[in-house]
C-alpha positions, 0 to 999 in steps of 0.5 A: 427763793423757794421752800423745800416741801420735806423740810422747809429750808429755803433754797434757790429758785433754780437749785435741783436739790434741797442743800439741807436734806437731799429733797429733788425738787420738780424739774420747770417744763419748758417750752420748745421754741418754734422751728423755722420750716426749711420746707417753706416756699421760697422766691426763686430768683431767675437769674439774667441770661445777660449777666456776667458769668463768675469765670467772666468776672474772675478774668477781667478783675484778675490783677485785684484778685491777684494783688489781694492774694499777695497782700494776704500771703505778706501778712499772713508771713508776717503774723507767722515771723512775729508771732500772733498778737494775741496774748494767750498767757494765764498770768493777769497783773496782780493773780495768778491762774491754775489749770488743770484737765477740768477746771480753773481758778485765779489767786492772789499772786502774793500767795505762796506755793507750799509744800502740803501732804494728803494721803489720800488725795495724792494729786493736790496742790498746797497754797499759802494765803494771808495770816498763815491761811492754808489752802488745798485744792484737788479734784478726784473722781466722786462716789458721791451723787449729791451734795446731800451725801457730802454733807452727810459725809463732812459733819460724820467725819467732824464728829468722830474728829471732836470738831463743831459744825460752824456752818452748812449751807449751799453755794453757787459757783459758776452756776452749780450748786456747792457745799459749804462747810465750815467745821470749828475744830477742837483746837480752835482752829477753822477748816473750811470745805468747798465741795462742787460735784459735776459730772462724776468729779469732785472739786474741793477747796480745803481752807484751814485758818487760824479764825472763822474770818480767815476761812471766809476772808474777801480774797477766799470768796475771789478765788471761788467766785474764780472757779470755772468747771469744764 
């Protein structure tokens, strides 16, 4: 862990900004690994005037190369009639995946597609979890530059909406840092934001549960843990 010298919030060792106020911390120089010299001298092999040319060994071996040949043509006519015998399918016992042009993530099978609405971002998918916990997902391209930025943005818009900024911190998730924010909102309810920025794009996993432990249940942290960008 390291500090941040602006404001003295612990951060990771390998984090770029401060998640509590946008502070860039010096990029860790590093050293260039040797390269080998494709000029190096190297022995030369003389090769012997009494060895068999690769036209000599292709004719008096003719027959094997030929019964490999057809062997290779019988299997690969067999694996073209059967289908490949890897199974590429996303589906895994027990959870769900979803994939879209950058990112995916695994869910709980028992989860329930749901019809949600959001204005403003036209392209989300709406899922149902346990004990009602909704979930929505989308990915937009970002004005945002840091996380510093969607904090800032997250606890204004919890303002002006009466809601209670329950938590703010920095995740990690498939090793890029994120925003975690969970508002207590004025009805008692929770909303949970998980804001990855990469790249221009923006992925975000809005969690509304009915408690604090609904937004942060065991198979809420899975999916996350799940996502993988790129």
């Amino acid at each position: 862990m390291k500090k941040c010298p602006e404001c003295g919030n612990p951060s990771y060792d390998g984090a770029p900004v401060c998640g509590n106020c946008g502070y860039k911390f010096p990029k860790p120089k590093v050293k260039a690994p040797m390269q080998e010299d494709i000029f190096e001298d190297r022995p030369i092999i003389n090769k012997s005037g009494n060895e068999p040319s690769t036209l000599e060994i292709i004719k008096d071996n003719k027959i094997v190369i030929g019964a490999i040949l057809l062997i290779t043509l019988i299997v690969i006519g067999i694996i073209i009639a059967t289908g490949p015998t890897t199974n590429n399918s996303t589906k895994v016992e027990g959870l769900n995946k979803f994939t879209d042009a950058n990112a995916s993530f695994s869910y709980p099978s028992n989860w329930k597609d749901i019809n949600g609405s959001d204005e403003l971002h036209s392209g989300a998918i709406f899922l149902e979890g346990s004990n009602g916990t909704e979930i929505e997902y989308y990915n937009v391209t970002s004005e945002f530059s840091s996380i510093y930025q969607i904090n800032t943005e997250r606890i204004s818009s919890a303002q002006e909406n009466g809601a209670y900024v329950n938590t703010i911190q920095t995740l990690q998730i498939d090793g890029k840092n994120t925003s975690n924010v969970i508002l207590e909102n004025a009805d008692g309810t929770f909303t949970r934001y998980v804001s990855l920025l990469n790249n221009g794009n923006l992925y975000v996993f809005k969690v509304n549960g009915k408690s604090l432990n609904d937004t942060t249940s065991s198979e809420i942290e899975s999916v996350l843990q799940s996502v993988h960008i790129g």
